[in-house]
C-alpha positions as CSV (number, residue, x, y, z in Angstrom):
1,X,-25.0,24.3,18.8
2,X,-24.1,24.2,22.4
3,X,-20.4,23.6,21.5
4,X,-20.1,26.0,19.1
5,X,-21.5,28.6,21.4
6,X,-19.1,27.5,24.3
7,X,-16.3,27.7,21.9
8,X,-17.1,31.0,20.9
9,X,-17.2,32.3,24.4
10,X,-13.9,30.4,24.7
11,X,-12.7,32.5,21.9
12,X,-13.9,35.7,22.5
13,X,-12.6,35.3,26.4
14,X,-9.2,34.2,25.7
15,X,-9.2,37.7,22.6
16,X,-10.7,39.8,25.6
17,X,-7.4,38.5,28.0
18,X,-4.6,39.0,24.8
19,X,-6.4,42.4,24.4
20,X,-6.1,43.3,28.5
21,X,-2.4,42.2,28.5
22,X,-1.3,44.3,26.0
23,X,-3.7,47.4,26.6
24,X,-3.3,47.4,30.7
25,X,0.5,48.3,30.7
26,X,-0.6,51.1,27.6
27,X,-3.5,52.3,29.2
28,X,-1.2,52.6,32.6
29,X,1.6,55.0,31.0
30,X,-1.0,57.5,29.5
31,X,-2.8,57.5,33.3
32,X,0.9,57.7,34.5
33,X,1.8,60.6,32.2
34,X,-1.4,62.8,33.4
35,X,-1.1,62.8,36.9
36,X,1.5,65.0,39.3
37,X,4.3,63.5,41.0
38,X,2.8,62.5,44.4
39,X,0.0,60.5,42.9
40,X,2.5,58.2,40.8
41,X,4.1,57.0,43.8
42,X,1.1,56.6,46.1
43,X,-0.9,53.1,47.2
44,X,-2.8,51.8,45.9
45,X,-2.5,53.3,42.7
46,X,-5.2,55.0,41.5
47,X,-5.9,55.1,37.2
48,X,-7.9,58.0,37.3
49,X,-5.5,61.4,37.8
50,X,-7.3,63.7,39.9
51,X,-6.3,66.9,38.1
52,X,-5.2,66.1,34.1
53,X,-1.4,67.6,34.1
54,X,-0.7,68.5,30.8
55,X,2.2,70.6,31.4
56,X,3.8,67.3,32.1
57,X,4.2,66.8,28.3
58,X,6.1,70.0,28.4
59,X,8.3,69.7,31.1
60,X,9.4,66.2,29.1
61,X,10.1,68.2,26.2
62,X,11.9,70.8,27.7
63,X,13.8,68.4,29.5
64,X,16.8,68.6,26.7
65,X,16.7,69.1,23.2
66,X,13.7,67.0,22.4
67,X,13.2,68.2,18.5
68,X,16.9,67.5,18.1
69,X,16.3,64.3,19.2
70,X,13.2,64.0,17.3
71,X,14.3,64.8,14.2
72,X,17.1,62.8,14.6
73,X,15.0,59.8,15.0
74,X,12.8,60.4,11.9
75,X,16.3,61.5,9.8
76,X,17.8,57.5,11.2
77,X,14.6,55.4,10.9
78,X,13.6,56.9,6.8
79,X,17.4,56.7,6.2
80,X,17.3,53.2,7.0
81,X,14.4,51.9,5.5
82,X,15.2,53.7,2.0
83,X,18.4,51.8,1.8
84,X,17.1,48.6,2.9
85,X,14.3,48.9,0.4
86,X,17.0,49.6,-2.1
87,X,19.0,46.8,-0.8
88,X,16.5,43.8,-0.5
89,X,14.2,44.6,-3.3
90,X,17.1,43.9,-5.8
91,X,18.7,40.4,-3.7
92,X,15.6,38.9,-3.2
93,X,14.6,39.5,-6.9
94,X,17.8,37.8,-7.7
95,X,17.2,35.0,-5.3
96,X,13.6,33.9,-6.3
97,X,13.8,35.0,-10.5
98,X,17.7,33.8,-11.2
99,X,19.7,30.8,-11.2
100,X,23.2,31.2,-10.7
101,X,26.3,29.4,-9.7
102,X,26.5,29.6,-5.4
103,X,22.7,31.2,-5.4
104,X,21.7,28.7,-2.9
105,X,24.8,29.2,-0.6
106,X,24.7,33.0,-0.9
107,X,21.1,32.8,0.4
108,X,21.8,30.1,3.0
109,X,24.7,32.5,4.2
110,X,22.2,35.4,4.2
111,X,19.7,33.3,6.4
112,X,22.6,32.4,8.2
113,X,22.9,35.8,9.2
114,X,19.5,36.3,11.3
115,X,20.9,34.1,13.6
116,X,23.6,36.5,15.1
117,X,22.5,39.7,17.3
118,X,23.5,42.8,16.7
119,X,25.5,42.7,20.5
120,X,27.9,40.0,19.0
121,X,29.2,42.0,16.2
122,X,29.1,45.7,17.5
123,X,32.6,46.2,18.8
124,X,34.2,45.6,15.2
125,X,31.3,47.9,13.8
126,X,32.2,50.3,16.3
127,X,36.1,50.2,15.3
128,X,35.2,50.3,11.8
129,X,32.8,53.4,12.6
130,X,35.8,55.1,14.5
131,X,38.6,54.7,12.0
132,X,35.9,56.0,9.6
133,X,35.4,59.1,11.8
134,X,32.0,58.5,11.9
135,X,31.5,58.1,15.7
136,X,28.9,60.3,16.8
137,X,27.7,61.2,13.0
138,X,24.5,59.7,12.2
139,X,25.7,57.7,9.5
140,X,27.0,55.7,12.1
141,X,23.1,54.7,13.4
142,X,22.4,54.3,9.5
143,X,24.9,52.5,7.7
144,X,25.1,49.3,10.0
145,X,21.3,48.3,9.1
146,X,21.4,49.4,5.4
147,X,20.4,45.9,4.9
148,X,18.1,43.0,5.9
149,X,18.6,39.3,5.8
150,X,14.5,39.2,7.3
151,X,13.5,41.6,4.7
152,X,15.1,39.4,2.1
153,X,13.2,36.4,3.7
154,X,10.4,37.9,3.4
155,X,10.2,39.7,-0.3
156,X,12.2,36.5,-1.8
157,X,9.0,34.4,-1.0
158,X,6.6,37.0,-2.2
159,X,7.8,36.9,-5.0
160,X,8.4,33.5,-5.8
161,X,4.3,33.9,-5.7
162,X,4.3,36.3,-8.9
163,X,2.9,34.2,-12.0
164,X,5.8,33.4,-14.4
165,X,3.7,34.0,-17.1
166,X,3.8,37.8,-16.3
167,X,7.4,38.2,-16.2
168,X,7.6,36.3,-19.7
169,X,4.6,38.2,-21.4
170,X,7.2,41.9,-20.1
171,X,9.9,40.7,-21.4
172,X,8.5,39.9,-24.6
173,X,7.8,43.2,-24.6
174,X,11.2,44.0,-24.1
175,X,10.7,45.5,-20.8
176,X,14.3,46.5,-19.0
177,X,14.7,44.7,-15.9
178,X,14.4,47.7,-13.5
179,X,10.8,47.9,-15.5
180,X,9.8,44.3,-14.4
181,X,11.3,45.1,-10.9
182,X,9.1,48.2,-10.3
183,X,6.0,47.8,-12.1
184,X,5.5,44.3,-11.4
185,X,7.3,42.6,-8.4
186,X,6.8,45.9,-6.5
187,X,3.1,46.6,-7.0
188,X,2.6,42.8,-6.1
189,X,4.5,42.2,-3.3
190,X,3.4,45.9,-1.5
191,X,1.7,44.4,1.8
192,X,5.1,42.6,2.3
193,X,7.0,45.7,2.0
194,X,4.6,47.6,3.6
195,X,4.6,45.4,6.5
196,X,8.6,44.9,6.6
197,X,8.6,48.7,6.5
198,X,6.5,49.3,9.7
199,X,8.8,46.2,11.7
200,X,11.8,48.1,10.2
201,X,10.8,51.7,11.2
202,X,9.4,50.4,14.9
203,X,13.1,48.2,16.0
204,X,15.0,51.3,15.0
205,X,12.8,54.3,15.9
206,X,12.6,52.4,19.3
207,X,16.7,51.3,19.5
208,X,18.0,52.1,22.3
209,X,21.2,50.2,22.1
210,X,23.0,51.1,19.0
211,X,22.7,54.8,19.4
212,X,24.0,54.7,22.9
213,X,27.1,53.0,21.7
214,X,27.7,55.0,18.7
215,X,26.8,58.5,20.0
216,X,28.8,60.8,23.1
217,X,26.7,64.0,22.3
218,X,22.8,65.4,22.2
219,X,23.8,66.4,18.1
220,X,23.1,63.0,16.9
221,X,21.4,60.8,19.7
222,X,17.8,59.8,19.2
223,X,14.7,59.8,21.2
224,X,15.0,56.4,23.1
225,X,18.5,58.2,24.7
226,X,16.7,61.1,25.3
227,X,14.2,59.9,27.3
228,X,16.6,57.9,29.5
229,X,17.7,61.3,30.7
230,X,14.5,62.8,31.6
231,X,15.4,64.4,35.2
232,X,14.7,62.5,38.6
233,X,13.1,64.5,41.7
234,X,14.2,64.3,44.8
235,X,16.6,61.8,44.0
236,X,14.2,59.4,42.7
237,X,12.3,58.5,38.9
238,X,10.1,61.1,37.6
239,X,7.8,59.0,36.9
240,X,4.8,61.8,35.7
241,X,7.5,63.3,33.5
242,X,9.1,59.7,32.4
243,X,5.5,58.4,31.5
244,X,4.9,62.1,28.9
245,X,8.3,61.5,27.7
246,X,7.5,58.0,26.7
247,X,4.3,59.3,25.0
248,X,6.1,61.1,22.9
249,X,8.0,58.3,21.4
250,X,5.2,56.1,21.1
251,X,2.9,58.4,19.3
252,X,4.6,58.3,15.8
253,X,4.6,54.5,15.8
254,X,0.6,54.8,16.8
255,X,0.7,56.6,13.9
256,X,2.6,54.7,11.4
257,X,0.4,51.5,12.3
258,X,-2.5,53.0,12.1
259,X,-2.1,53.7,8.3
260,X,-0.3,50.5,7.6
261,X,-2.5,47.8,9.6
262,X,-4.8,46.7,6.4
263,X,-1.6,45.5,4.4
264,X,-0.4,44.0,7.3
265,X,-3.1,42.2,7.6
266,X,-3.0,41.5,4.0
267,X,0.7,40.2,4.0
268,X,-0.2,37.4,6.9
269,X,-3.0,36.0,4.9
270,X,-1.8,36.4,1.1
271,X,-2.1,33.2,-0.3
272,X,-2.0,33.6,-3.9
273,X,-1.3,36.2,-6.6
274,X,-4.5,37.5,-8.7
C-alpha cells in the first residue's frame, strides 16, 4: 500500500511539473498582453497587471490589416485540410485495401518523404510558384501541402483495423467503391481524421515560414506575418502589444482543440474496431 501511495504522489507530481511547463510560458503571455508598456519591461516581473489594458487587444488589431490577415489564415488552413482529406483518404484506402504491382515501393517512397523538410525543397517550389504566376496568390500557401505522407501514415493503419468481413458483406451488396470509402472507412477511422485534422490546421495556421517566402504584400500574408510587424516603441519590442497580438492567433487553435480533444484522445488509445 505504501508503494502504491508513493507512486501515486510520484505520478501526480511529475503531471503537476508537465502541466507547470507548458501552462507557465501560456499563463505569462495573457499576463503580458494585459499590462501597459512600462510594466512589461520592469524587475522583477510582476504576473498580476496593475490596471487590465484591454485596449491593448485593439491597438494589435489596428496595427495593420488584421481581418485581412485573419481571413487569410482561415481561407489557407480549411483550403489545405479539404484537399488533403481528399488526397489521403483515397491513397491510404488504396494502400491498406489493394494489392498492386509497386504498392509497397509507392508507399515506402511516400514514407520516404516525411523525412525531408519543407526548407530543403522550397526554392524549386518557389520557382515553380513563380513561373506559375502564383507568387503572392494564396494558392501558393495552399497548393504545396495539398497532401500528406503523415496523414497517409496515419489513416493507412486505421484502416488496415476495419473488419474484412464488412467490406465483403458491402460489396455483396454491390456497394460502389466511393460508398465503402464514405460510409464505412470514414465513419470508422473519424478520431484519426479528426485528430490529423487539428495537427494539420495548428502547423499551418501557425506557419510562419512558407508565407513569408511566398508572399511580398498584406493581400495574401497570414496572421503569423502579421504579428511579426506589430510596431516597436521607443525603438524597442512592444511587448504589451506583441503579447495581444499573439492572443489573437492562439485563440482559434484554443478553440479548435477544445471541440476536438475526445477523438484525439480516442485515436491514441483505439485498439480495435467494434
Amino acid at each position: 500500500m505504501a508503494r502504491k501511495s508513493l507512486l501515486r504522489t510520484f505520478n501526480i507530481t511529475a503531471t503537476i511539473a508537465l502541466v507547470a511547463i507548458f501552462a507557465i510560458p501560456f499563463l505569462w503571455m495573457i499576463s503580458t498582453s494585459l499590462k501597459s508598456y512600462p510594466e512589461t519591461v520592469i524587475f522583477p516581473p510582476k504576473w498580476i497587471p496593475s490596471k487590465v489594458m484591454w485596449s491593448n487587444f485593439q491597438a494589435a488589431w489596428e496595427s495593420g490589416p488584421f481581418l485581412k490577415y485573419l481571413m487569410n489564415s482561415v481561407v489557407v488552413s480549411v483550403s489545405i485540410l479539404v484537399l488533403q482529406f481528399t488526397t489521403i483518404i483515397l491513397a491510404a484506402y488504396a494502400f491498406a485495401r489493394y494489392s498492386f504491382k509497386g504498392d509497397k515501393l509507392l508507399f515506402g517512397i511516400t514514407m520516404v518523404t516525411l523525412m525531408i523538410p519543407g526548407q530543403l525543397i522550397f526554392l524549386p517550389v518557389y520557382l515553380l510558384m513563380s513561373k506559375w504566376g502564383l507568387i503572392n496568390n494564396l494558392l501558393a500557401l495552399i497548393l504545396p501541402f495539398s497532401s500528406s505522407a503523415f496523414g497517409i501514415f496515419m489513416l493507412r493503419q486505421s484502416f488496415k483495423q476495419v473488419q474484412e468481413e464488412l467490406i465483403e458483406a458491402a460489396r455483396l451488396d454491390q456497394a460502389p467503391e466511393w460508398k465503402i470509402i464514405l460510409k464505412i472507412m470514414v465513419p470508422m477511422a473519424r478520431p484519426t481524421l479528426v485528430t490529423f485534422a487539428l495537427f494539420s490546421f495548428i502547423a499551418h495556421w501557425n506557419d510562419y515560414f512558407w508565407p513569408l517566402v511566398m508572399t511580398t504584400s498584406d493581400a495574401a500574408r497570414t496572421l503569423p506575418i502579421g504579428i511579426s510587424k506589430l510596431r516597436e516603441v521607443d525603438g524597442g519590442a512592444a511587448w504589451h502589444i506583441l503579447m495581444a497580438g499573439n492572443m489573437i492567433l492562439v485563440v482559434p487553435i484554443l478553440i479548435v482543440f477544445l471541440f476536438g480533444q475526445r477523438q484525439i484522445i480516442k485515436a491514441f488509445v483505439y485498439s480495435g474496431v467494434k
